[in-house]
VEXDREN-2710 file (C-alpha; in Angstrom, 1 decimal):
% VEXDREN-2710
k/r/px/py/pz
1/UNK/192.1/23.8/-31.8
2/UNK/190.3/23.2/-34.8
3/UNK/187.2/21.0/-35.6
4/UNK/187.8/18.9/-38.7
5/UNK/185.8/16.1/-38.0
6/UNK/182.0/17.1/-39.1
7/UNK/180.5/13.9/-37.6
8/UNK/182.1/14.8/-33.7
9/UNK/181.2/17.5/-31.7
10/UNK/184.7/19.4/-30.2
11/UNK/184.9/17.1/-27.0
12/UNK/185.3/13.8/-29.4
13/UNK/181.6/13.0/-29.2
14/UNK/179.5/11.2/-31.7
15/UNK/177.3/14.6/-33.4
16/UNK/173.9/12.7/-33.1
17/UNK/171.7/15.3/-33.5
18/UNK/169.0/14.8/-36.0
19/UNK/169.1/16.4/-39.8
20/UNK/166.2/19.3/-40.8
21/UNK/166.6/17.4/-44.2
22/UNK/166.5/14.2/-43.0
23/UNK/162.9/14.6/-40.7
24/UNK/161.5/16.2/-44.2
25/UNK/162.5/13.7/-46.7
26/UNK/160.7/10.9/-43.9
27/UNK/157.7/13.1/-43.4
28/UNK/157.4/13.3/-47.5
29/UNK/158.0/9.7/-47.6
30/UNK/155.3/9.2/-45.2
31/UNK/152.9/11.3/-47.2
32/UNK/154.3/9.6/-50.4
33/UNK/155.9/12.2/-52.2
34/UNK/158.9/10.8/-54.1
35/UNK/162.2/11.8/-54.3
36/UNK/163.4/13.9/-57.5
37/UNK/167.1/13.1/-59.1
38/UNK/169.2/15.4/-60.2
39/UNK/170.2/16.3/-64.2
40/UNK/173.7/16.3/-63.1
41/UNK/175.6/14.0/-65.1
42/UNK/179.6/14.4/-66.0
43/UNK/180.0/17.7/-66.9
44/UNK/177.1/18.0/-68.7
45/UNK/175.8/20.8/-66.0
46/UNK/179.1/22.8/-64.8
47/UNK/177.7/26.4/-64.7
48/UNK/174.6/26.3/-62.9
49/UNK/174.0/26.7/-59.0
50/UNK/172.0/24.4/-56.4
51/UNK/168.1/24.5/-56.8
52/UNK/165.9/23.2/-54.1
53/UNK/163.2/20.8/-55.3
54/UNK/160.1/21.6/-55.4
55/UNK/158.3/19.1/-53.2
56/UNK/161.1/19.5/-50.6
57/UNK/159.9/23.3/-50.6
58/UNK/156.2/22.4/-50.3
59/UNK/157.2/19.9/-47.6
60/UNK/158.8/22.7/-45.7
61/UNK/155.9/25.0/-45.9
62/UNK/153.7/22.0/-44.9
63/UNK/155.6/21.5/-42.1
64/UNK/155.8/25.3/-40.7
65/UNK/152.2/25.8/-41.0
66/UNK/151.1/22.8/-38.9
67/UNK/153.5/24.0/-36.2
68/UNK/151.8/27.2/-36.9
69/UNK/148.4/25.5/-36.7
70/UNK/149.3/23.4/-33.7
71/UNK/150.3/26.5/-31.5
72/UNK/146.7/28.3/-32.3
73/UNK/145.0/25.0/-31.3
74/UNK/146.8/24.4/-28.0
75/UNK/145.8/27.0/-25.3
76/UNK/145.6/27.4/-21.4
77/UNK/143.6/28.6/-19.2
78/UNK/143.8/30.2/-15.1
79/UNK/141.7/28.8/-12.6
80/UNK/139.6/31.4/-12.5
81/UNK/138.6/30.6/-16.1
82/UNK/136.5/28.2/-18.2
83/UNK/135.9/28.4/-21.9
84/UNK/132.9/27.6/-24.4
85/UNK/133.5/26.2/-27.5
86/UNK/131.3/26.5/-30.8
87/UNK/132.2/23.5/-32.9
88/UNK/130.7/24.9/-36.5
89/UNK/128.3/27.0/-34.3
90/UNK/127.2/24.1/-32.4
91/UNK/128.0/23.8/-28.9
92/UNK/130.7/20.9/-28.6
93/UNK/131.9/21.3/-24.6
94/UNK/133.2/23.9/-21.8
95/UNK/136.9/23.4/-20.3
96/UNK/138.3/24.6/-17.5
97/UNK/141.7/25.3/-16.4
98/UNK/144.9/23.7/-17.9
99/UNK/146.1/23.3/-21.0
100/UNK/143.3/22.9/-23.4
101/UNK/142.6/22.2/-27.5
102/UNK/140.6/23.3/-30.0
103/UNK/140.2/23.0/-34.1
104/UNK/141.5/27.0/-35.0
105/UNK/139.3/28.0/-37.6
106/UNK/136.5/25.5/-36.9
107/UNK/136.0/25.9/-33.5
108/UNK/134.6/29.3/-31.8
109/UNK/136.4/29.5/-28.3
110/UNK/134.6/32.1/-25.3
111/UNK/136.7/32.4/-22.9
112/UNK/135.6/34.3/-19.2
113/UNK/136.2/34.8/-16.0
114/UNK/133.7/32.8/-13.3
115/UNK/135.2/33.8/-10.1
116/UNK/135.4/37.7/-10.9
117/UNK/132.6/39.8/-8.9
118/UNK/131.1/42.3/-11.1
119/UNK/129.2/46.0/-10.4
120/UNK/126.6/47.6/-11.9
121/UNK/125.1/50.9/-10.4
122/UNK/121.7/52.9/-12.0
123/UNK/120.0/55.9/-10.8
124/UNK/116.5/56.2/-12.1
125/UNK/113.3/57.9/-11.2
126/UNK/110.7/55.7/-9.3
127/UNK/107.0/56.4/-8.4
128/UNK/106.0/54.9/-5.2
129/UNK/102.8/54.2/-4.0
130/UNK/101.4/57.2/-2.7
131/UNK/102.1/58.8/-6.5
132/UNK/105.0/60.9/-5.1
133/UNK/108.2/60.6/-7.2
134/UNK/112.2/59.7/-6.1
135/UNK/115.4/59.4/-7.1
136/UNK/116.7/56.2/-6.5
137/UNK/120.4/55.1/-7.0
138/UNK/120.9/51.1/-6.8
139/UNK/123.8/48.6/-6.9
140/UNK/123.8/45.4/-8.1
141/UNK/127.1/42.7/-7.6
142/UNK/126.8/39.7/-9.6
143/UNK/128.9/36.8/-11.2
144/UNK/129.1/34.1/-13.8
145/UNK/127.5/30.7/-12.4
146/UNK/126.6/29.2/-16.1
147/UNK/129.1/30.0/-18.7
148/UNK/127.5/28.4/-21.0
149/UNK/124.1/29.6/-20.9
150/UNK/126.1/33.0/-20.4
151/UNK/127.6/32.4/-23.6
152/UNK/124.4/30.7/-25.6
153/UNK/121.0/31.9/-24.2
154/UNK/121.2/35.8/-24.2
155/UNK/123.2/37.8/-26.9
156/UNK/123.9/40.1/-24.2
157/UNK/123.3/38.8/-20.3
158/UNK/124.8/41.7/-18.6
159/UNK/122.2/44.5/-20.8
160/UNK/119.1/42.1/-20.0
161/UNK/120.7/42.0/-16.1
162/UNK/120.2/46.1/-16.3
163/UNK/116.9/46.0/-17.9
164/UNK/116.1/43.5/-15.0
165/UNK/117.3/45.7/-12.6
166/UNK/115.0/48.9/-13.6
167/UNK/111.8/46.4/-13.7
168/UNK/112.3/44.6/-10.4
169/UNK/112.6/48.2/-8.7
170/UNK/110.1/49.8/-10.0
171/UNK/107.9/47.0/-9.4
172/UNK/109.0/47.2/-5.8
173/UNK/109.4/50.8/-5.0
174/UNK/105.9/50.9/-6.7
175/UNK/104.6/48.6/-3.6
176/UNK/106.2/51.2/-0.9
177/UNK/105.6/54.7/-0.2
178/UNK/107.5/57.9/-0.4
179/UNK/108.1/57.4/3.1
180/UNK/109.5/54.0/3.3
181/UNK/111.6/54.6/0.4
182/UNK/113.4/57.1/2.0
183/UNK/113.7/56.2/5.4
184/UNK/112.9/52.8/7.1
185/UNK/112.1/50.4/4.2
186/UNK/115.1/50.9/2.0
187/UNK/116.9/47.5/3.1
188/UNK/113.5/45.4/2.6
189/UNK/113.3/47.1/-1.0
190/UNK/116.7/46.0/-1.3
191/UNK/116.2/42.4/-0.5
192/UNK/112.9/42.4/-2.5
193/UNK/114.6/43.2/-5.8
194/UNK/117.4/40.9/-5.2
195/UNK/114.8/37.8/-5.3
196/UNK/112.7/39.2/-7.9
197/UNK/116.2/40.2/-10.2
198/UNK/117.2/36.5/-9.8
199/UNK/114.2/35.4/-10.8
200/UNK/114.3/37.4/-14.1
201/UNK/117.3/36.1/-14.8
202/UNK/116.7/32.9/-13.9
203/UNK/113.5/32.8/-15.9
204/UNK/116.0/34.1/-19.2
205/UNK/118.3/31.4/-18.3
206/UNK/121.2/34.2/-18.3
207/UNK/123.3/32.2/-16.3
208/UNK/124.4/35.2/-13.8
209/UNK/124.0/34.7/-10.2
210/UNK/122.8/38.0/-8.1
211/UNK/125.3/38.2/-4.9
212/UNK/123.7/41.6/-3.8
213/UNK/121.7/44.2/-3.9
214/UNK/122.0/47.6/-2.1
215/UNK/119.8/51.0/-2.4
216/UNK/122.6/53.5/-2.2
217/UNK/120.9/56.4/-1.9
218/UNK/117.0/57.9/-2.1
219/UNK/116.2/61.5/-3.1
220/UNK/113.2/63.2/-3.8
221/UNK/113.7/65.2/-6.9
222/UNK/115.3/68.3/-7.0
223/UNK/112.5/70.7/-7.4
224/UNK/110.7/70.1/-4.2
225/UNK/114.0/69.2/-2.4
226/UNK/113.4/71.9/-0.3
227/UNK/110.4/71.6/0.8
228/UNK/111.5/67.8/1.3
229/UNK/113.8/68.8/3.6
230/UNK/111.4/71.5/5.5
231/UNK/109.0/68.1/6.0
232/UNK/112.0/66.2/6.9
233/UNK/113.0/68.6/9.7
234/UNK/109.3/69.2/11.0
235/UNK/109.2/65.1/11.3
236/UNK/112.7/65.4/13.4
237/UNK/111.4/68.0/15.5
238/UNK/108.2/66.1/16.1
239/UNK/109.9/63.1/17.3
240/UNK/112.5/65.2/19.4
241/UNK/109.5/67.1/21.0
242/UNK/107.7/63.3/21.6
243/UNK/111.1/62.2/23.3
244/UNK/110.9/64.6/25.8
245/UNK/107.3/64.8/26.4
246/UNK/107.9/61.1/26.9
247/UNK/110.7/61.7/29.2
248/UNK/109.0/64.1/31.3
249/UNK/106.5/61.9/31.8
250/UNK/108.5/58.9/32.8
251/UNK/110.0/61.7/35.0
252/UNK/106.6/63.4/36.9
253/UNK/103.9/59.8/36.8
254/UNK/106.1/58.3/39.4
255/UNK/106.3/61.5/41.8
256/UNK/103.1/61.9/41.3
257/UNK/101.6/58.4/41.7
258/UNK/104.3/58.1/45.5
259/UNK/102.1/61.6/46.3
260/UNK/98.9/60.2/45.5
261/UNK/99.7/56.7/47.7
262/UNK/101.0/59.4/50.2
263/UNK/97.8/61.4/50.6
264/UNK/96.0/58.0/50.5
265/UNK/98.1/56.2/53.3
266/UNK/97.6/59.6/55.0
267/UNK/93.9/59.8/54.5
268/UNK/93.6/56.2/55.8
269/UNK/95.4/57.1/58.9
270/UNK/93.4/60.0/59.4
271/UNK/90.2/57.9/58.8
272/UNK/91.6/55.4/61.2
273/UNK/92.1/58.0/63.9
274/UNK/89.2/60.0/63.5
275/UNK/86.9/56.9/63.9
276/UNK/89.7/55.9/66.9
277/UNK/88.7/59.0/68.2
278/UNK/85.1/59.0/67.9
279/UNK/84.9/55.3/69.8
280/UNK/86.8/56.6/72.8
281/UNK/84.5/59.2/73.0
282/UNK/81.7/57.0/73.1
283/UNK/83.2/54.6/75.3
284/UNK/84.0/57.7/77.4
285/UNK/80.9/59.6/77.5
286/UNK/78.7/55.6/77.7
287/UNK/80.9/55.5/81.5
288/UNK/80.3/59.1/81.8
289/UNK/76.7/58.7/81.7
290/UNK/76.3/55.4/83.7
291/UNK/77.8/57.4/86.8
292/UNK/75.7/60.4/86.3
293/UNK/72.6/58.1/86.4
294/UNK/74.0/56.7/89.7
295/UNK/75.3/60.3/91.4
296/UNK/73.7/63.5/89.4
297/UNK/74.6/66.1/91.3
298/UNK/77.9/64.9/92.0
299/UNK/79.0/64.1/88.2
300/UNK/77.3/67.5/87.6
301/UNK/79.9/69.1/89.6
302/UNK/82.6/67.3/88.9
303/UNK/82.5/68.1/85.1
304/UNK/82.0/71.6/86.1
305/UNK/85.1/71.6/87.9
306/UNK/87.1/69.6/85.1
307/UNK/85.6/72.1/82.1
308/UNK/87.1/75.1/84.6
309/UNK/90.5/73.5/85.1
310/UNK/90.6/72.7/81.3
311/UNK/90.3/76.6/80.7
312/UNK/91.8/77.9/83.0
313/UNK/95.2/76.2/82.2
314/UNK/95.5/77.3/79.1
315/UNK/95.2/80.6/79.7
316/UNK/97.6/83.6/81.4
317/UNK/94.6/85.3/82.5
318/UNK/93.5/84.8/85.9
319/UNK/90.3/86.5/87.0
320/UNK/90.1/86.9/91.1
321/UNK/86.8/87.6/92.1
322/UNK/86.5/89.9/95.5
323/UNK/83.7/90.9/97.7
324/UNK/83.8/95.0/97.1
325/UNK/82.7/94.1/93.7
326/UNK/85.7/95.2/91.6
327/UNK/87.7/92.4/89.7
328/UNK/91.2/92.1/90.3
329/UNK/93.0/90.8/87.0
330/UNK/96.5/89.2/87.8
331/UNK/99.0/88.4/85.0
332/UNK/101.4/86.0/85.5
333/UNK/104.5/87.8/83.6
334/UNK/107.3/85.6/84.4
335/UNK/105.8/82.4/82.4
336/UNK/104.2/84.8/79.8
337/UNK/108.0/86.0/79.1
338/UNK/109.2/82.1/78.9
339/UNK/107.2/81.5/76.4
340/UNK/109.0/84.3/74.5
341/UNK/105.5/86.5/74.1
342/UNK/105.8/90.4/74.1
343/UNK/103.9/91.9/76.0
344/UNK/102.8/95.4/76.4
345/UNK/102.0/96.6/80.0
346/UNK/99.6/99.5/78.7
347/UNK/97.4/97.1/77.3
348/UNK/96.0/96.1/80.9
349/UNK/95.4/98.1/83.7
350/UNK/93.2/97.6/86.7
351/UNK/89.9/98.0/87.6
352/UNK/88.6/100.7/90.0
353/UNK/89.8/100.4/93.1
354/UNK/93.4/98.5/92.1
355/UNK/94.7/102.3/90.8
356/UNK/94.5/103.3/95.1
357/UNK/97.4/100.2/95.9
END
């Protein structure tokens, strides 16, 4: 099917779509140019072609460089972002996310990220306070919290956040010594040079914000490294040899304090008998003497006869005294072989007189 009708679209409809030509001429009318007429009259001009006038071409360059303009003015920025702009070198605002404007060629636009966490890592050689000298390796995360004083104060924030870095740990690791660097007081040195860092920057107005500091690592330099670690090893062994001094003493105070309150609870008892003792002697020999005084010669001879019987029971000897002089020596064998004693018969023999039974 062909399409004669130029002012319908194929489906029968009305073609109102706008004319190129048409939005030019009203924009030059607007901007009072005028409209040129053409020579053409009769067939006065039969041989030449069609010429474009030359305001209509001006008009259409006009017209492509402000959409050219307009698309370098109109811009948009992420949430994460925000932007400075320099109005003539001025400052004129900051904008955040969304689409945003600005004069292209007039305005100076700085555009960053705020939310982004930055790193920066140095190793430099410190000298503490007991003049001994060490590696120290240090780590720094920061972010943007003032774009514009980011942008404006500082030509270059993040090279005065380095030099800030090195100053606020020297001045630190300066206060500390070899020691404490190395072992127990590397987190306070870390915490230290966070707060004096921010203050730096803080007192530069960088507009950086320090998150956090950490001292990666500590070394003493490499030509006494060894011996370094000779001193670091003698320290261990110290400490290891302290631990178990410390445990064998937790170990052999407490055995011997329970046998020193052993011999003393035993001393006391003995004390306590002894003296026990001693007052029932007393008593004894007080009662002892009160019946002497009243009999003499019978207490006499009663204590002779319990001193006899004390000895002679506790002994497997007995003596028999007979009138032909000669001692007779008995020896009871059958209790001496209960009690599990040896005995060796050619040890005793009889006196004179026994060897004739």
């Amino acid at each position: 099917m062909n399409w004669d009708n130029q002012n319908k679209d194929p489906w029968g409809g009305k073609n109102d779509a706008p004319d190129f030509d048409d939005l030019v001429k009203k924009f030059s009318a607007i901007l009072g140019g005028k409209k040129q007429s053409s020579n053409g009259s009769g067939g006065g001009n039969t041989g030449g072609g069609f010429k474009m006038p030359t305001s209509r071409l001006f008009m259409y360059a006009l017209f492509g460089f402000l959409i050219v303009y307009a698309s370098q003015c109109i811009y948009q920025l992420d949430a994460s972002e925000r932007a400075v702009i320099l109005r003539l070198g001025k400052f004129y605002e900051e904008q955040g996310e969304g689409l945003n404007f600005r004069l292209a060629g007039i305005d100076d636009r700085y555009i960053e990220n705020v939310t982004l966490t930055r790193r920066y890592t140095q190793t430099n050689s410190m000298l503490t306070k007991d003049e001994n000298i060490v590696d120290v390796t240090v780590s720094a995360q920061y972010r943007i919290a003032n774009l514009k004083d980011f942008v404006l104060n500082v030509k270059d924030p993040e090279t005065s956040l380095r030099q800030g870095i090195e100053s606020a740990l020297r001045h630190v690791v300066g206060d500390n010594t070899l020691e404490q660097t190395l072992t127990v007081g590397r987190e306070n040195i870390a915490q230290e040079v966070q707060v004096r860092l921010q203050q730096i920057l803080d007192a530069y107005a960088t507009g950086l914000i320090v998150q956090q500091v950490n001292i990666e690592k500590t070394d003493p330099p490499a030509a006494v490294k060894d011996a370094f670690d000779d001193v670091v090893a003698a320290r261990e062994d110290k400490e290891r040899l302290q631990n178990e001094a410390e445990r064998y003493a937790l170990s052999i105070v407490p055995e011997a304090r329970g046998q020193a309150q052993a011999r003393i609870r035993e001393a006391e008892g003995y004390k306590l008998e002894v003296v026990a003792n001693a007052e029932g002697e007393v008593g004894r020999f007080i009662q002892l003497l009160e019946e002497y005084q009243k009999a003499p010669k019978v207490t006499r001879d009663r204590m002779y006869i319990d001193a006899i019987q004390n000895v002679l029971s506790s002994t497997t000897k007995v003596m028999i005294d007979i009138d032909s002089g000669n001692n007779l020596m008995l020896l009871p064998l059958d209790k001496m072989m209960d009690q599990g004693n040896k005995i060796d018969l050619s040890q005793f023999r009889l006196n004179q007189g026994d060897s004739d039974e």
